[in-house]
C-alpha positions in Angstrom: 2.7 3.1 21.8 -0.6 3.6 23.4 -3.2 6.7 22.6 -2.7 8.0 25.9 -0.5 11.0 26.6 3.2 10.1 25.4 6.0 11.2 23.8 8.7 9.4 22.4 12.5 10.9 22.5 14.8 10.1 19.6 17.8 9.6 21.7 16.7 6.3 23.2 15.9 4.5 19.5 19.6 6.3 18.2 21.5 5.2 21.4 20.7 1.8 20.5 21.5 2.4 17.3 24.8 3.8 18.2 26.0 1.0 20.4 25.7 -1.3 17.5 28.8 -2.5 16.0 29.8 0.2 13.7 32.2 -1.6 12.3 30.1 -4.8 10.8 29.4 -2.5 8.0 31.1 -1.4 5.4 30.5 1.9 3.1 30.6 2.2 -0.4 28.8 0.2 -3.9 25.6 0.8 -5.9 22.2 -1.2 -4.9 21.1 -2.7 -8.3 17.7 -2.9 -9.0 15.2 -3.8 -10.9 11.2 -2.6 -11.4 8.7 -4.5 -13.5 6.8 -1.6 -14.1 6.9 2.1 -15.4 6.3 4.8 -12.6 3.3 7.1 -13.1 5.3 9.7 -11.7 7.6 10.6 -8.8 5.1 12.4 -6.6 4.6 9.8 -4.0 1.8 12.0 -2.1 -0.1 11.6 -6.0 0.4 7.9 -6.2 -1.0 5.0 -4.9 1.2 2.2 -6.4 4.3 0.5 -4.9 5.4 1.4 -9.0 6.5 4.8 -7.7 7.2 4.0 -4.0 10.2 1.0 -4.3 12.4 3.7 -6.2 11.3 6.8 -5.1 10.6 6.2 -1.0 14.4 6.8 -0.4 14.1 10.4 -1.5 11.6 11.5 1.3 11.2 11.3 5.2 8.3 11.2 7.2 7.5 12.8 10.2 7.3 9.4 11.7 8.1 5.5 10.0 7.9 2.2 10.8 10.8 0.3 12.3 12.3 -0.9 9.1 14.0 -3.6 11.0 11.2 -4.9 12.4 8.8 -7.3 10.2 5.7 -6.7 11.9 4.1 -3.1 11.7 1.8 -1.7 14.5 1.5 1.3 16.4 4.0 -0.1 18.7 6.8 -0.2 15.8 6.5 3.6 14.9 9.9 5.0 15.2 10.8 9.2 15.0 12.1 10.4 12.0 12.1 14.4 11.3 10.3 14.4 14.0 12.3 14.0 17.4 9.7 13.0 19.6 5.7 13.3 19.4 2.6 13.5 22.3 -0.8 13.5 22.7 -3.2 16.1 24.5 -5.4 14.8 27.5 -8.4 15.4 24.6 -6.1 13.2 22.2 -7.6 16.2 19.5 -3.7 17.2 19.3 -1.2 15.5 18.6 2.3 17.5 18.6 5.4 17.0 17.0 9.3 18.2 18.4 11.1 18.2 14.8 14.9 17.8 14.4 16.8 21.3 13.6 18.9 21.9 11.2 17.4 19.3 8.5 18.3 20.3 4.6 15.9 19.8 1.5 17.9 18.7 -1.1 18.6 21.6 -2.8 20.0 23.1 0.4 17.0 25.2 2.0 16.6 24.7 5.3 13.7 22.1 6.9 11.0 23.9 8.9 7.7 23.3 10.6 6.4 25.4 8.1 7.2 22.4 5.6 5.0 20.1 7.6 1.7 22.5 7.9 2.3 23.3 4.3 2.2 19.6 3.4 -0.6 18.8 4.9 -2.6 21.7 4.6 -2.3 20.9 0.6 -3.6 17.4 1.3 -6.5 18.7 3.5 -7.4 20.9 0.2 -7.0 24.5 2.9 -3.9 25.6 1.1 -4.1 28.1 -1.3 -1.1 26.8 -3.4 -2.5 23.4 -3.5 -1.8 22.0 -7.1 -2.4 18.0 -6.5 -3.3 16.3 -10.2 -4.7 13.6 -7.2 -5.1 13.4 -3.5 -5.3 9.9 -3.3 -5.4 10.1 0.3 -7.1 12.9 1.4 -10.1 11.3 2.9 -7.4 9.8 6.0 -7.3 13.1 7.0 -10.8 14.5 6.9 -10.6 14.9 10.8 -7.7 17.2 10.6 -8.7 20.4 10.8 -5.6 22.5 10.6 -1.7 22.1 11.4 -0.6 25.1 13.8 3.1 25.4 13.9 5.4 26.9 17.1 8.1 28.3 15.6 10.7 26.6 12.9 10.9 22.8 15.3 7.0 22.0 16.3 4.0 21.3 14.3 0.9 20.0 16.1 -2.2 18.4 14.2 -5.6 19.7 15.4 -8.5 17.4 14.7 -12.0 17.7 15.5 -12.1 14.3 17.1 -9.9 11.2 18.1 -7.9 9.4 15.7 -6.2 6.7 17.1 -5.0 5.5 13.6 -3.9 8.5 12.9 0.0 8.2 14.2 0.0 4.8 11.9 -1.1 6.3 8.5 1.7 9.2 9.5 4.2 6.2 8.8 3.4 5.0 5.6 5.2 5.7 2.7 2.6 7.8 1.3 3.2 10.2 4.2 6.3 12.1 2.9 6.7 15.6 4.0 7.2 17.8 1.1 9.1 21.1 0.6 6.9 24.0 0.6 9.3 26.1 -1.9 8.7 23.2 -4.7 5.8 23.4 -6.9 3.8 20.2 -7.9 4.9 20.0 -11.3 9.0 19.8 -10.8 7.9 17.1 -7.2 6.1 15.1 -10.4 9.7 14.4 -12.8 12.3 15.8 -10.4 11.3 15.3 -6.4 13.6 17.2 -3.9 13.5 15.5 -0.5 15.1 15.3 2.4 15.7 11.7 2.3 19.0 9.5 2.3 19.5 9.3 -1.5 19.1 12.7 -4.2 17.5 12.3 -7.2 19.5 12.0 -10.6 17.5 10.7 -13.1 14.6 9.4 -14.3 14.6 7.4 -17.7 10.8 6.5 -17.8 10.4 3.1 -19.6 14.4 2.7 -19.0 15.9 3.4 -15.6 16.4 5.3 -12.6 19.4 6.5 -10.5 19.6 8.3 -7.4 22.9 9.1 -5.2 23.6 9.2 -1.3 23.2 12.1 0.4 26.0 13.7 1.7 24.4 15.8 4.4 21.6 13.5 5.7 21.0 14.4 9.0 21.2 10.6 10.2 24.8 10.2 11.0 26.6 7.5 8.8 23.6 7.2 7.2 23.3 5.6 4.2 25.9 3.4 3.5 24.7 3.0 -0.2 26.6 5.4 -2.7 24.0 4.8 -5.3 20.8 2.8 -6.1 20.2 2.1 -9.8 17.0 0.5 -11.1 16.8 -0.9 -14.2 12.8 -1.3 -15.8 12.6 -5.0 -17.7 8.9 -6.0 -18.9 9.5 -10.0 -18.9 8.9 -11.2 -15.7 10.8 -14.5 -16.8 13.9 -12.0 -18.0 13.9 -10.4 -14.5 14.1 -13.3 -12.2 17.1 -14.5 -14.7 18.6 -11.7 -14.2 18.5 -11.8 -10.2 19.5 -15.4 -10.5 22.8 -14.9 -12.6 23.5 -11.9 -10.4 22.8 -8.7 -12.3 20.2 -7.5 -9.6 20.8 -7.4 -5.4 16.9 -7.6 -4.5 13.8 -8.4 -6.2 10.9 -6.2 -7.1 8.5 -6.6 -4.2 5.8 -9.3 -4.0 7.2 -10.4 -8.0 8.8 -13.8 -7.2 5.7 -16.4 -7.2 6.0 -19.5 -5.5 7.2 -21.7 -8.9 9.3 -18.8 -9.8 11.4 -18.7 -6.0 11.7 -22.4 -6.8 13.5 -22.1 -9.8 15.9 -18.8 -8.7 16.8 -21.1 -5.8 17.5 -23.8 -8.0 19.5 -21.2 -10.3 21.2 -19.1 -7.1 21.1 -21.5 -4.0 22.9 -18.7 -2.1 20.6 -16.2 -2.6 17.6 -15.5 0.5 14.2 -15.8 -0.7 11.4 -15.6 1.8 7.5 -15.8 1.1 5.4 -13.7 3.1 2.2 -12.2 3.3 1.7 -9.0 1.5 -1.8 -6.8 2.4 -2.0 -7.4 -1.3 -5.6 -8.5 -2.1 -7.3 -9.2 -5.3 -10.3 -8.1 -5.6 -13.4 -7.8 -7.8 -14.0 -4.4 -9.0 -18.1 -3.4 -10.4 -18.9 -0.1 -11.3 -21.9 0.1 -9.3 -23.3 2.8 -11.3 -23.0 1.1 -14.8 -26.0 -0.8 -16.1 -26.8 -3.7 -15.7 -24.3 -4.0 -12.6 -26.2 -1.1 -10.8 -28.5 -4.0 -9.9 -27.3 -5.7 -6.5 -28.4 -8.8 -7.4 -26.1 -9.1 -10.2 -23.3 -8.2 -7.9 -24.6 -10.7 -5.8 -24.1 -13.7 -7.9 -20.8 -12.6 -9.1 -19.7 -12.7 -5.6 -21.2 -15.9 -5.2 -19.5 -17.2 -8.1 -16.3 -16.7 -6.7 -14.5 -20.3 -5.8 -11.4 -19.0 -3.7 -10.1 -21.8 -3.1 -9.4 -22.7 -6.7 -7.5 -19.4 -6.9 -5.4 -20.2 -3.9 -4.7 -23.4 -5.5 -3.9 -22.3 -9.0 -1.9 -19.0 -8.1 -0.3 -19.5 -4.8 -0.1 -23.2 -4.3 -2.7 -23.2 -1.2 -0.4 -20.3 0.2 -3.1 -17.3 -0.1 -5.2 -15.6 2.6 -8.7 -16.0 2.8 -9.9 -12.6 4.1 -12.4 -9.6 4.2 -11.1 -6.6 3.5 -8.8 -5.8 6.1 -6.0 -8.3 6.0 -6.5 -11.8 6.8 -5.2 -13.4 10.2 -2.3 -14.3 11.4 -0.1 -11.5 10.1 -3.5 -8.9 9.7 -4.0 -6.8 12.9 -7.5 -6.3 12.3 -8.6 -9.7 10.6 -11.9 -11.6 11.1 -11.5 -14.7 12.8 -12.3 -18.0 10.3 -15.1 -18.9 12.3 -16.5 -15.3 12.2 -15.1 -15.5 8.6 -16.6 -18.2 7.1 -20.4 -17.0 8.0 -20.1 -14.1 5.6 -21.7 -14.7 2.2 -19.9 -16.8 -0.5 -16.7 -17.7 2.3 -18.6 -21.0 3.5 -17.1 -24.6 2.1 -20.0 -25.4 -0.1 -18.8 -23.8 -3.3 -21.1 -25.9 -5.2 -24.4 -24.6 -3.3 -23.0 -20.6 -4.1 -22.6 -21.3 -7.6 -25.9 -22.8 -7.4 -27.6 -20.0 -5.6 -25.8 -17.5 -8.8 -27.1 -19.4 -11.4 -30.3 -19.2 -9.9 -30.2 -15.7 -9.7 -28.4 -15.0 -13.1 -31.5 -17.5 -14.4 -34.2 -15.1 -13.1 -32.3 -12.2 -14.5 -33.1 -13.5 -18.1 -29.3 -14.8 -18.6 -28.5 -18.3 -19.5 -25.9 -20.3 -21.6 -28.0 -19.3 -24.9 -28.2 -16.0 -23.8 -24.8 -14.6 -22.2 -23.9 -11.8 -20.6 -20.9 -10.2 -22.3 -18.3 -7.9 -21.1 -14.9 -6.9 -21.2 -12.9 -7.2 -17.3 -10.2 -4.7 -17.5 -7.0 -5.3 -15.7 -3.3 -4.1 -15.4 -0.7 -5.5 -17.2 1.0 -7.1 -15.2 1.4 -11.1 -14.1 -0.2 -10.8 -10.4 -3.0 -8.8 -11.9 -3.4 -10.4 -15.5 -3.2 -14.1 -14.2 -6.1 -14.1 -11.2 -8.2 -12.1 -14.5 -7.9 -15.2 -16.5 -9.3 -17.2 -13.0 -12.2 -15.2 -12.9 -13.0 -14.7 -16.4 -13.3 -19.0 -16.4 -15.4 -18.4 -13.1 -18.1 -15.9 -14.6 -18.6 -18.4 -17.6 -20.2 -20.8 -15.3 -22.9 -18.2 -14.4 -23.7 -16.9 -18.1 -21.0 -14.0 -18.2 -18.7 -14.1 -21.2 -15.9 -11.9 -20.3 -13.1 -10.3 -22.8 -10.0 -9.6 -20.9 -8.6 -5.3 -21.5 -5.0 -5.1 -20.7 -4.1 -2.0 -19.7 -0.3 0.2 -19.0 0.2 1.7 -15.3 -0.6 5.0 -16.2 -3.3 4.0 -18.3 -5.2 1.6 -15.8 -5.0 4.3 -12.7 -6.3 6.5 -14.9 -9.1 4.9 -16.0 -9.7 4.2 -12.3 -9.3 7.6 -11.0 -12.2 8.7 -13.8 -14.1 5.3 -13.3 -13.8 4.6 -16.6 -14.9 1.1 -16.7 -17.2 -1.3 -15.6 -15.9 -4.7 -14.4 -12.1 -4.9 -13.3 -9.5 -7.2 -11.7 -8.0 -5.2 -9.0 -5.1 -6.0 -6.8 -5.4 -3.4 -3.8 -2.2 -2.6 -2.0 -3.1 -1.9 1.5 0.0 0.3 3.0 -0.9 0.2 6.6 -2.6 -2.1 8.0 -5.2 -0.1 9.7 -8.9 0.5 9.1 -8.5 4.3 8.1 -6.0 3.5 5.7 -8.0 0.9 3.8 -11.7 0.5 4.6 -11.8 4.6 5.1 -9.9 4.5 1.9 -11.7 2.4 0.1 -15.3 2.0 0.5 -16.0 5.5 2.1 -18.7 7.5 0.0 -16.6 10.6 -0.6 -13.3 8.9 -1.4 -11.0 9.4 -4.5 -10.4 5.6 -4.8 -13.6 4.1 -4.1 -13.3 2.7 -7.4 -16.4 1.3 -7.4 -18.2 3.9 -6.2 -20.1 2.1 -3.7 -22.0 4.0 -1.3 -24.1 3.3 2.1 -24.8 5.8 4.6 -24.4 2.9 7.7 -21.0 1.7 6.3 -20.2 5.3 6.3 -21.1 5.9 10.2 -19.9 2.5 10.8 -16.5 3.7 9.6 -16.4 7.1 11.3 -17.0 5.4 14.3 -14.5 2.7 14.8 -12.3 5.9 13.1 -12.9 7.7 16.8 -12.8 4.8 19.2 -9.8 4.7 21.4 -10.4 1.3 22.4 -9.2 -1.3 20.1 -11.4 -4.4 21.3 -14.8 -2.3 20.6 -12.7 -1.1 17.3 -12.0 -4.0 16.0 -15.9 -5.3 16.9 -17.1 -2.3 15.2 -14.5 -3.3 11.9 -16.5 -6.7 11.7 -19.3 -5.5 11.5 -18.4 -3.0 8.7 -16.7 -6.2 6.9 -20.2 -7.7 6.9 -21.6 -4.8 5.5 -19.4 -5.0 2.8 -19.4 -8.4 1.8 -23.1 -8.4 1.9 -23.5 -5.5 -0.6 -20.4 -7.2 -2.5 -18.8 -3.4 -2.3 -15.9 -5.0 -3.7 -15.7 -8.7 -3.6 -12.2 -9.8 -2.2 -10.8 -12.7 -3.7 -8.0 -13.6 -1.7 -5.3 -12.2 -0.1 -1.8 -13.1 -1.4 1.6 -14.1 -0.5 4.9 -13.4 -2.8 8.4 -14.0 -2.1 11.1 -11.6 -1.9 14.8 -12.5 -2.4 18.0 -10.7 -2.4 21.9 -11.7 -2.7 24.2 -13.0 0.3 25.7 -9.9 0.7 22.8 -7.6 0.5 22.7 -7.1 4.5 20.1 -5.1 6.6 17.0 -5.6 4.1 13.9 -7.1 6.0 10.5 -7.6 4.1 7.1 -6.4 6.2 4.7 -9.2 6.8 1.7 -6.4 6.8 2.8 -4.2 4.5 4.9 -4.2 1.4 5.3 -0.5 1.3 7.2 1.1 4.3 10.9 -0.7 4.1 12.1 0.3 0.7 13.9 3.2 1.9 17.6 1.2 1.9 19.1 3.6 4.2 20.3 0.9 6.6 21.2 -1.5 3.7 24.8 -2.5 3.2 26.5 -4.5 1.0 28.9 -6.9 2.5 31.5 -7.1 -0.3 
């Protein structure tokens, strides 16, 4: 779909739906899952981990989503979902929704615009009942001046300039539309929705069960009685698990390339498929922490980096190498390799950076007599734990001495919310692929998780203006030069970007894995099991 003045009418995407063969699926079972992880909480406008979006997403609706059918997001891909249809103003300042009548919450109060200009005027910080522990994603919506509504079926977003993105970070997962008659604190343990599955239980450490919803306002939708997820630490336990049939899908982006070997071996009927994530690992510095407040510092960390020997080591050649936006082919907004490889540290000659950080580590008073030493914190989990042991190795070679600080969930997001620490091994989960809802998000001076708090005044304008322009070939021109920016103040040094497999059972029927985006199909209301 194109910025211009449009509007898109439900009935064409739900007439196709309809002339499907109703018949090819069948009703009925439980979706058995597992999670590697324990969920901060249930409050998915709070969160920003996939930890509390794979079982919690099929509790909500957004205004809009992404086709979940379709493996490639883009603007092009956004489908209606309460809303009915949507269009632009000739200013494209407005943006107005038609929503569907007659929509339940949950606990049977009736859906309303109201619920939409209450949601958002909460995450814009102009609501007076606004009670958010975090607003993780505030800063997309710092054009948004207001949401008007026209009655109980339209709500219309007023900003105070273009947003061409905007529509796009509408569809992510993080995007749910929350009842206005719910406080914070019961959306945080016991989340009503208005989604295809209610909320039973949560068991944290232990399990989680929701049931289908009898009066969702998609007709036959879902087929699913019940999703169960089951929490199991071992990473080796889990993928046993899947492969002796206890489990219908993996946990997303948790089967590594040796691993899908070996659950093939174990399950040669199952589907496994690797893709690309918009997962990147990336270097995180406290930029206000001595002695990493000096750049140069920074600098020869950066430099120090050898990505290739992480591709190698963790994804068998099978990684991105990127900026910050996702790498090409599957990354919308992704710098060519030749533009790529100019950037500082990318080139070939690994030998010559490491070199040039020695050199710099050398005048810094630092040497193999005289160490740096510091601790690298880091969740604990194995895509996060694994790439720390990588760059702790790295960093010896350039006089750092690095003790690794494993770190819980809700422990680690903590610590990054307050930015308690000073060196980290990230893995950023980007869940759209679009520049406000990752470079905005993440290097932006005023934003909750610039983790490193990194700021510079021309990134900033940089990013509010490829935020405005309508026209994506200047956008994207205006995005490289912002990755530049960034890779030459090493804001946040990006390692690489991965890939992860993603298998379910035979049966499992209707699940399709996003090549730009992990996030946005874990809703299973069109999954059906075929026995």
């Amino acid at each position: 779909m194109s910025f211009k003045l449009v509007a898109c009418i439900v009935a064409l995407g739900f007439a196709a739906m309809a002339a499907s063969p109703a018949s090819a699926q069948k009703k009925g079972g439980t979706l058995r899952l597992y999670h590697n992880d324990n969920p901060p909480s249930t409050s998915l406008l709070e969160e920003s981990t996939i930890a509390s979006v794979m079982p919690f997403a099929a509790v909500f609706n957004n205004l809009v989503v992404f086709d979940p059918a379709k493996v490639h997001e883009s603007i092009d891909t956004v489908i209606p979902d309460l809303a009915e249809s949507w269009s632009w103003d000739q200013t494209n300042t407005k943006l107005t929704f038609k929503l569907r009548h007659g929509v339940k919450w949950h606990d049977g109060q009736p859906f309303t615009a109201r619920d939409v200009q209450c949601t958002w005027r909460m995450l814009i910080g102009k609501s007076e009942t606004q009670d958010f522990k975090r607003n993780p994603r505030k800063v997309w919506y710092s054009k948004l001046r207001d949401v008007s509504i026209n009655g109980d079926d339209e709500a219309t977003f007023e900003l105070t300039e273009p947003q061409p993105g905007l529509l796009a970070l509408l569809a992510s997962a993080f995007s749910v539309v929350y009842p206005c008659h719910v406080p914070q604190q019961v959306m945080r343990t016991k989340p009503v929705g208005t989604g295809p599955f209610k909320f039973v239980e949560f068991r944290r450490g232990d399990s989680i069960r929701l049931v289908r919803n009898p009066d969702y306002f998609k007709k036959d939708r879902p087929y699913l009685d019940e999703i169960a997820v089951r929490s199991i630490d071992s990473r080796a336990t889990r993928m046993l698990a899947f492969a002796t049939g206890d489990y219908d899908i993996t946990f997303p982006s948790d089967v590594s390339i040796p691993l899908m070997k070996d659950v093939k071996a174990r399950a040669p009927n199952a589907i496994c498929e690797m893709t690309s994530t918009n997962l990147q690992i990336n270097l995180l510095v406290n930029h206000v922490n001595p002695p990493f407040d000096n750049p140069d510092i920074r600098k020869a960390m950066s430099l120090a980096l050898d990505r290739k020997a992480f591709n190698s080591i963790l994804f068998e050649g099978s990684g991105r190498l990127g900026g910050a936006m996702q790498a090409k082919p599957e990354g919308e907004w992704g710098m060519p390799p030749e533009i790529l490889s100019t950037l500082m540290g990318y080139g070939p000659d690994t030998g010559k950076n490491l070199a040039e950080a020695q050199a710099i580590m050398q005048k810094l008073g630092y040497s193999d007599a005289k160490p740096l030493s510091i601790k690298i914190q880091t969740r604990n989990l194995p895509t996060y734990r694994d790439p720390a042991v990588i760059l702790a190795d790295q960093l010896k070679k350039i006089y750092i001495t690095a003790e690794l600080d494993i770190l819980d969930t809700p422990r680690w997001y903590s610590r990054l919310q307050r930015k308690d620490y000073t060196i980290g091994l990230n893995v950023t989960g980007v869940s759209v692929d679009d520049p406000d809802g990752n470079l905005v998000e993440n290097y932006s001076c005023n934003s909750e998780r610039n983790y490193t708090q990194y700021c510079n005044a021309e990134v900033d304008k940089l990013l509010a203006a490829q935020s405005r322009e309508v026209d994506k070939d200047k956008r994207r021109k205006i995005v490289f030069d912002i990755e530049r920016l960034l890779v030459d103040d090493a804001a946040r040094p990006v390692i690489l970007h991965s890939s992860a497999g993603n298998c379910w059972q035979p049966y499992v029927k209707n699940f399709h894995p996003h090549d730009n985006s992990q996030y946005n199909n874990l809703r299973f209301e069109d999954v059906w099991l075929d026995k």
